[in-house]
VEXMI-878602 format. One record per residue: residue in one letter; x, y, z of N, C-alpha, C in turn. Coordinates in steps of 0.02 Angstrom, whole numbers, plus 50000, padded with zeros to 5 digits. Example, Ala and Ser with C-alpha at 12.3 -4.5 7.8 and 13.67 -1.06 7.14 Angstrom:
A506604971650390506154977550390506604983550390;S506424988850354506844994750357506455000250394;
//
This chain:
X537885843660435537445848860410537865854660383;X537975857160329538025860060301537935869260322;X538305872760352538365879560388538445883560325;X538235890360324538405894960291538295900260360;X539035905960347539045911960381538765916860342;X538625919460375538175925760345538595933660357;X538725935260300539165942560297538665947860346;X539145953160393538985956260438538475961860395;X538125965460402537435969060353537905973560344;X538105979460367538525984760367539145983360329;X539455979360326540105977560279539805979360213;X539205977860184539135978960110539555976060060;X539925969360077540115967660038539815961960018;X539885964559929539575957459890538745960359914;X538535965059938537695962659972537465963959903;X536965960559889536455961359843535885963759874;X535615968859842534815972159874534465974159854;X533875976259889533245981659835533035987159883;X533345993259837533365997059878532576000859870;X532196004659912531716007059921531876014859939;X531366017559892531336024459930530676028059910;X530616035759962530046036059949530146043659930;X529776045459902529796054359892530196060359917;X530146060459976530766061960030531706058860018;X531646055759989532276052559981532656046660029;X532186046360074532346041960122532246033760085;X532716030160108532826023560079532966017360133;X532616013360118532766005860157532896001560108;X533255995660125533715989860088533405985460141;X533225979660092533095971660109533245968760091;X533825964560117534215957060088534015952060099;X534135944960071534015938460078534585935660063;X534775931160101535405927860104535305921460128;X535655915160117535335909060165535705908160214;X535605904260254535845902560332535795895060375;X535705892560296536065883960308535275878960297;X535205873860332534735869160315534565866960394;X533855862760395533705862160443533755853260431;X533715848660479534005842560470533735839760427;X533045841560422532625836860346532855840760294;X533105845060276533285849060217533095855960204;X532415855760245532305863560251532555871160246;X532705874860186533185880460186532685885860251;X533475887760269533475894560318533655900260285;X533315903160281533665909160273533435917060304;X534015920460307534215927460338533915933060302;X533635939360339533405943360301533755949860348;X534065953460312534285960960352534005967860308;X533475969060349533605974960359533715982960383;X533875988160346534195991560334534075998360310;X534206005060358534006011260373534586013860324;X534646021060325535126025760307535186027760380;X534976028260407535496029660499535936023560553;X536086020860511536686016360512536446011160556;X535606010760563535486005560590535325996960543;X535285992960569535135987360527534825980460579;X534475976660542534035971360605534185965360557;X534575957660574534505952660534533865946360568;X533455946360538533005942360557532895933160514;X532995927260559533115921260538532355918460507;X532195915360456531655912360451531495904960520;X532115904060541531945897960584531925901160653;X531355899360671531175904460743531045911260744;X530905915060678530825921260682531585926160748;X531945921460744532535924460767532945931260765;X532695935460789533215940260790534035941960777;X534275939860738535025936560749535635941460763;X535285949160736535715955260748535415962160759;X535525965060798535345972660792535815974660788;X536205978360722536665984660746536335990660733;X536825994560781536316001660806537106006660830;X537056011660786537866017160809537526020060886;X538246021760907538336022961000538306030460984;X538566033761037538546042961038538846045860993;X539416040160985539866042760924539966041360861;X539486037160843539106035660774539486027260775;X539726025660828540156017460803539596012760834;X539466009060760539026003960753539285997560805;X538755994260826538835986860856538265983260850;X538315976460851537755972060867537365972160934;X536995974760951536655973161049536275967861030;X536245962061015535825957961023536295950461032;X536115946061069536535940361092536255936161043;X536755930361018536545923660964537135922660923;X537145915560908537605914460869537725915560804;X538425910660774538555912760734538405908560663;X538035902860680537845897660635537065891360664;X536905893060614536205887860620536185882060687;X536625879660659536605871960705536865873960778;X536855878560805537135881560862536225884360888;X535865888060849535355887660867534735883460879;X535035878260850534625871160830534685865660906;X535315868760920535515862260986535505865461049;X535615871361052535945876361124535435881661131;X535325885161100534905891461111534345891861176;X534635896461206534175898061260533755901161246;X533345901761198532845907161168533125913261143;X533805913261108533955917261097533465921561040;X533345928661037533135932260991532255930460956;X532045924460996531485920560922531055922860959;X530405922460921529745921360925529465917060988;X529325918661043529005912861093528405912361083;X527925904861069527535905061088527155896261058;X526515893161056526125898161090525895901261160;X526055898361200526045905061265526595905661279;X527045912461276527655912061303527585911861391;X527995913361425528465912961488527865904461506;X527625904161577527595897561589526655897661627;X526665890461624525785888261640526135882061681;X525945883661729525925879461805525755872261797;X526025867861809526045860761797525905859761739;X526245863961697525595859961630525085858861615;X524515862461623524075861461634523625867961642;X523165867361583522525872761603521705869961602;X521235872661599520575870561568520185875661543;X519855875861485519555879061437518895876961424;X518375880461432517765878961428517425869561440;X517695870261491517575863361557517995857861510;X518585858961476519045853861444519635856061470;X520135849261529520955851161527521425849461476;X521845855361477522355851261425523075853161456;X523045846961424523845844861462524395845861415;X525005850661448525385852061409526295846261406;X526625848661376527365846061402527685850361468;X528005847761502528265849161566528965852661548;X529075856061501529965857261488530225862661530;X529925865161602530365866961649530235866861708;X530535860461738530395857761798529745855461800;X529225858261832528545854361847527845859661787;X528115862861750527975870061729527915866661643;X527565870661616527595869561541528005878461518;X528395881361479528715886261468528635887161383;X528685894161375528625893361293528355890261245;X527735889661271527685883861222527485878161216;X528285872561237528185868461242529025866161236;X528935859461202529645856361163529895859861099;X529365858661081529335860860976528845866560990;X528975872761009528695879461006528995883160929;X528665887760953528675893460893529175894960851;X529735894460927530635895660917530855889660874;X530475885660869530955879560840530545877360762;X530325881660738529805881960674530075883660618;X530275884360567530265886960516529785890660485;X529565899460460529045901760464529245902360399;X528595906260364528505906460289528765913660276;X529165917960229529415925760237529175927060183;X528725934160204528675940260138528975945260159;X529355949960129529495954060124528845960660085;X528965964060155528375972960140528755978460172;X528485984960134528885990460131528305993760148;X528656001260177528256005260185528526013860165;X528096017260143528406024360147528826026560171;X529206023360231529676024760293529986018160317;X529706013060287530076005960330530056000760283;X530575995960311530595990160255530575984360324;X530175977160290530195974860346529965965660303;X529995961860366529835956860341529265952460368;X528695951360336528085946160357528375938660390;X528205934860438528325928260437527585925760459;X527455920560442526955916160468526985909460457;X526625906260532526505899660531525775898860542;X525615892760545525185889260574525095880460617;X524945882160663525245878060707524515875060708;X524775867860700523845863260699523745860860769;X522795860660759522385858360818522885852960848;X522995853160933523205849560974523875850360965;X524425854560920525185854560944525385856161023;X525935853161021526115854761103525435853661162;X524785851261131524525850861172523815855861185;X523975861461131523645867261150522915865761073;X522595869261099521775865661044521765872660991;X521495870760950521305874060875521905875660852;X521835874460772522195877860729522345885760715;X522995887360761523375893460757523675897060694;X523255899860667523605905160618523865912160655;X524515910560610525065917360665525425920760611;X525475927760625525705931160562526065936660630;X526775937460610527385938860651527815944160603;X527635951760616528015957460556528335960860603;X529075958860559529635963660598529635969460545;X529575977560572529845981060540530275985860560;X530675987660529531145994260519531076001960497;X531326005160541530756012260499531466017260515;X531286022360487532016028360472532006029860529;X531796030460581531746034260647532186027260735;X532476023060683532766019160718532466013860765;X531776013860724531226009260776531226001160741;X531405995160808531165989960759530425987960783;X529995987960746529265986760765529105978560767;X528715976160818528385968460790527785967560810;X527345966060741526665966560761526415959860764;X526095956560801525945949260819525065948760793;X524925944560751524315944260740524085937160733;X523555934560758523425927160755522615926360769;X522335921060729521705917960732521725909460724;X521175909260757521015900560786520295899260759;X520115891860756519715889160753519375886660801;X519675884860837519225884860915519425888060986;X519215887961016519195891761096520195890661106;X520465893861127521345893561141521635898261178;X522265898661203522515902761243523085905561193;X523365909761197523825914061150524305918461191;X525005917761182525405923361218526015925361172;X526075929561118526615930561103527085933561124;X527765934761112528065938161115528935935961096;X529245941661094530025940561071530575940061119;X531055935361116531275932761189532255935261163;X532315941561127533005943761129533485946461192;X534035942261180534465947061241534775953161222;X534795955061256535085963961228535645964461277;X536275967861233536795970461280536855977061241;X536825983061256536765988661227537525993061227;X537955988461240538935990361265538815986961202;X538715981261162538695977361127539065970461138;X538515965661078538645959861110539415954161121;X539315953561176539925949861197540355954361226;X539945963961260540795965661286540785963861343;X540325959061368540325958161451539645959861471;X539715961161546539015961361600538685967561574;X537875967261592537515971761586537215976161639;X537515973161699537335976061753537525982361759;X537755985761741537735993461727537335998461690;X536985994661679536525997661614536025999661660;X535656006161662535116008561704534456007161653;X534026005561701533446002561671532946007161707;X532326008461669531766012061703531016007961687;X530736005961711530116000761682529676004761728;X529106008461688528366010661693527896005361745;X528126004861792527875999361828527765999261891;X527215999861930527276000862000527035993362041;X526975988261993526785982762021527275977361989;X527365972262014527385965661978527045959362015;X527265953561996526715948762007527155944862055;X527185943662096527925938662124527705929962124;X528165926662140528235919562103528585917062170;X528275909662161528365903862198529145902262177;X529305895362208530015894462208529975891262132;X529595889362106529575885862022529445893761959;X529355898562001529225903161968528445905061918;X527975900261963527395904361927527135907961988;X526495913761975526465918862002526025914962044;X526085919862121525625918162163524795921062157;X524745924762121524045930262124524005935962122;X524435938362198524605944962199524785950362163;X524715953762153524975959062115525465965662180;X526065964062180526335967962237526775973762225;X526645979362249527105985162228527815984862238;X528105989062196528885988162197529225993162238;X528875998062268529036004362303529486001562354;X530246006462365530636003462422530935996862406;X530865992862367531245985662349531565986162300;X531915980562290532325977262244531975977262173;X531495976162162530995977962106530775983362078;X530975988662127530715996462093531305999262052;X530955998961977531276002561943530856009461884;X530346011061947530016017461928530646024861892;X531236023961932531626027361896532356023761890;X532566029961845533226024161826533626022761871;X533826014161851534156011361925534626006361867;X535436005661884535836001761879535515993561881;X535465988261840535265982861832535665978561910;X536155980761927536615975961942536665980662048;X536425985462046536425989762100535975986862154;X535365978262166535245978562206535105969362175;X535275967862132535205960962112535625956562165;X535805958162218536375952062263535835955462335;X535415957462330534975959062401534645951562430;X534785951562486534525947562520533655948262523;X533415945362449532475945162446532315938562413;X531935937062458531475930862400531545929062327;X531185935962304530965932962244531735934662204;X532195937262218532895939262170533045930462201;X532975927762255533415920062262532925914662240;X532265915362230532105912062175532035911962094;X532095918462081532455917762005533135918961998;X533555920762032534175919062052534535925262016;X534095929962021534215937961990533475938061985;X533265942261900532595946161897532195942561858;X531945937061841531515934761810530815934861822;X530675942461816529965941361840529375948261800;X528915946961794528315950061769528155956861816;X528235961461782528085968661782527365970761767;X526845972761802526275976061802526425983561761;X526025984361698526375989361665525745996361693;X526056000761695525636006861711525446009161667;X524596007761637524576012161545524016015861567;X524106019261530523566025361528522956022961476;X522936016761476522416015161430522496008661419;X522166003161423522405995061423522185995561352;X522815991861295522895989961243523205995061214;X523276003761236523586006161179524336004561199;X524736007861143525526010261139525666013861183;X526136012661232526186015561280527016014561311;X527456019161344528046015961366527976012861427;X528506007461402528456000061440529186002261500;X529676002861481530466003961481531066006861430;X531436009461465532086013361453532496009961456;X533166009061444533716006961443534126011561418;X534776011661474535296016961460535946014161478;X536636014461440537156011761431537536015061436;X537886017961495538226023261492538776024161443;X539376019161475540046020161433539966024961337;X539436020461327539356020861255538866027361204;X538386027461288537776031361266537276027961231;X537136022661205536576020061172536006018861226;X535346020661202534826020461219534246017661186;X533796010361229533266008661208532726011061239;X532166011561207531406013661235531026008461208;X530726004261255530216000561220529296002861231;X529056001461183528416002061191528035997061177;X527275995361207526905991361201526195991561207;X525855986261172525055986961198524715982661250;X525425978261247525365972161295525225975561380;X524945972161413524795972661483525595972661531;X525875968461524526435967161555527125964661526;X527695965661570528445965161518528915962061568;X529085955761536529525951361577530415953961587;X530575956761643531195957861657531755951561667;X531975948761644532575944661660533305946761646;X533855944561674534365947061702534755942861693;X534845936661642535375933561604535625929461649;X535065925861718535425923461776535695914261746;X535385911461682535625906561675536015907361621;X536465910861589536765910861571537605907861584;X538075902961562538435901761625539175898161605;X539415902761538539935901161502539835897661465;X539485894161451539275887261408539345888361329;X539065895161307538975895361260539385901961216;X539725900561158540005905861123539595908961069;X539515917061074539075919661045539305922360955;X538995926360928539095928960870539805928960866;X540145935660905540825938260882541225933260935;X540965925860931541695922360968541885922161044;X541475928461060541525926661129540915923861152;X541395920461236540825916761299540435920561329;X539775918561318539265924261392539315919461443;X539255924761481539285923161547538735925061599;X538405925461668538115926161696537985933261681;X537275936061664537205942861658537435948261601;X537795944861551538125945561470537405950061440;X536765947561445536345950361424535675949161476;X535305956161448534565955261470534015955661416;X533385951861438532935951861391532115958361437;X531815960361397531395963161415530665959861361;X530225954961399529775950761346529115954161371;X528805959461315528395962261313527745956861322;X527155956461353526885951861376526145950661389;X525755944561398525295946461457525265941061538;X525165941161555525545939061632525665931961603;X526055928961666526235919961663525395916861699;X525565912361669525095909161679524385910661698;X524215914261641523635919661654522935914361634;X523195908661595522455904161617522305899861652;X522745900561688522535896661789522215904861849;X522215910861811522445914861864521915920661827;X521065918461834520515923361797520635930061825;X520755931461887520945938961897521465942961855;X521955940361809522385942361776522015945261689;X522405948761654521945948261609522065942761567;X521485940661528521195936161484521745936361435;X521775929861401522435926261372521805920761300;X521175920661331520775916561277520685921261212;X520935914861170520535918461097520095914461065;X519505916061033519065913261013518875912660948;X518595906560899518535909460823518115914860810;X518435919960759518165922260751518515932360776;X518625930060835519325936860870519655934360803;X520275942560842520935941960789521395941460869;X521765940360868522425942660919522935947960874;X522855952660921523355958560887523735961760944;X524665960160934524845966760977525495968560967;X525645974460984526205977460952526855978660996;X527115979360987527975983161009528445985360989;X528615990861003529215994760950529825997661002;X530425993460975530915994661010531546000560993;X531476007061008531696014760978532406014561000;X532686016560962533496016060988533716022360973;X534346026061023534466030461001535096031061037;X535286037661053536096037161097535806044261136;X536266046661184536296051361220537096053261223;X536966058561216537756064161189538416065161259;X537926063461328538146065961387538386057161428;
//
């Protein structure tokens, strides 16, 4: 198969672009570049873009992949925080979900298996006894369709699929429309929108690892994290939820204020030795179910870079890079290793259609599914 590397966004060399601007003088750049073939022949290709505050986002048509965030530290020096390689066929064979699109239900549904208006459907089993992401051939492993749209303030890119009645198992024909955007204020936004033809379950969301030292300088366990959260859901030894909804006050789970990632992850508790660190669902505290609201903080000392995420989603999956395990060499050449990165997957609970007390995950013809998240980056001076 046939590889093409893709020039770093910020180098500017050779880039070809269209630059945008709006009255104010503020300007965004959107490139297209390709990024190799998929085994039937299918072109991939890369889209970056690109702020005047030295930020930039490269997004893959295959898997709606995230492939780069660079974002400048306190002292204006740019890096990538986002984990993934450095060529197609590396995402094609290895990828742990790096950066893509999960769905259609992301995190996991308990044996495989749900039922929908007195019909079961049976899914693929791809973790352990559990159906995960999806499936086999999920979202991540799709090739989506790209438009490119601009805005007064942002440049960004459309993707959509449609995933037909009975893929992976799951009923009606899924139309999914997946917009990453970029805006001058250092936000990358993704708005998830989807409609069906018949009765279905729906979970999107984006499954990037983030190292905010940037990617490949090592562990993230230093990074203080704060998640708006006074509950989460805790999990069996296969990792779907038991019911409960249990507070984090006093445990290993409370990260009502900022707390070092890595400051209580080796505690002798359950649920850290069954996900073998933090893999687990956060009860989000909103002042309003469905609006925009903050989800989590992230703070990096050495460097000063800072994320804020926001959401409309109900809940936000914390994981802690526990399977990560040398195996794999990332963008700039280096090995991750255990804890190299974390993901934060804005959400609505696991296996929320075995579990009616949770909120509702059905969409019906005729609904839209809509929800948002915007990930704000910035630095701190101190």
């Amino acid at each position: 198969m046939h590889e093409k590397h893709v020039a770093r966004p910020l180098a500017l060399v050779g880039l070809v672009a269209s630059l945008l601007a709006n009255s104010t003088g503020w300007a965004g750049m959107i490139d297209k570049k390709p990024f190799g073939a998929m085994p039937d022949g299918t072109s991939v290709e890369v889209y970056t873009l690109a702020n005047d505050q030295k930020m930039s986002v490269q997004i893959l048509t295959y898997g709606g992949v995230v492939h780069a965030i660079d974002v400048p530290d306190r002292d204006g020096k740019v890096a990538n925080v986002a984990l993934g390689f450095a060529k197609l066929e590396d995402y094609l064979t290895k990828s742990p979900y790096f950066g893509n699109i999960t769905g259609r239900y992301a995190n996991r549904i308990a044996k495989g298996a749900f039922t929908l208006g007195g019909t079961t459907y049976k899914l693929a089993t791809n973790n352990g006894p559990n159906a995960l992401h999806g499936g086999i051939s999920g979202f991540d492993k799709k090739v989506w369709q790209a438009k490119e749209v601009s805005g007064p303030d942002s440049v960004g890119v459309e993707l959509s699929y449609t995933s037909p009645d009975g893929e992976e198992g799951y009923p009606g024909a899924l139309a999914t429309k997946v917009t990453y955007t970029l805006t001058e204020k250092n936000e990358l936004r993704v708005d998830y929108e989807a409609t069906t033809d018949k009765p279905t379950v729906v979970n999107l969301t984006n499954h990037t690892y983030f190292n905010l030292a940037g990617e490949g300088s090592g562990s993230i366990l230093g990074h203080e994290l704060m998640l708006n959260a006074s509950a989460f859901t805790p999990v069996d030894a296969t990792l779907i939820p038991t019911g409960e909804l249990a507070k984090v006050a006093g445990g290993p789970m409370d990260f009502t204020s900022p707390t070092a990632i890595g400051a209580r992850i080796r505690n002798d508790d359950q649920q850290l030795v069954f996900g073998k660190g933090y893999d687990h669902n956060f009860v989000l505290d909103k002042p309003q179910q469905g609006a925009l609201s903050l989800a989590a903080r992230v703070h990096e000392p050495t460097t000063g870079r800072v994320m804020e995420i926001y959401t409309t989603e109900p809940g936000i999956q914390f994981y802690s890079g526990n399977f990560l395990d040398a195996s794999l060499v990332g963008t700039s050449g280096k090995v991750y290793r255990q804890s190299d990165g974390f993901c934060l997957e804005t959400q609505h609970f696991p296996d929320s259609p075995n579990h009616p007390e949770f909120p509702p995950t059905v969409l019906n013809p005729g609904e839209v599914y809509k929800t948002s998240t915007v990930h704000h980056f910035m630095s701190n001076r101190t």
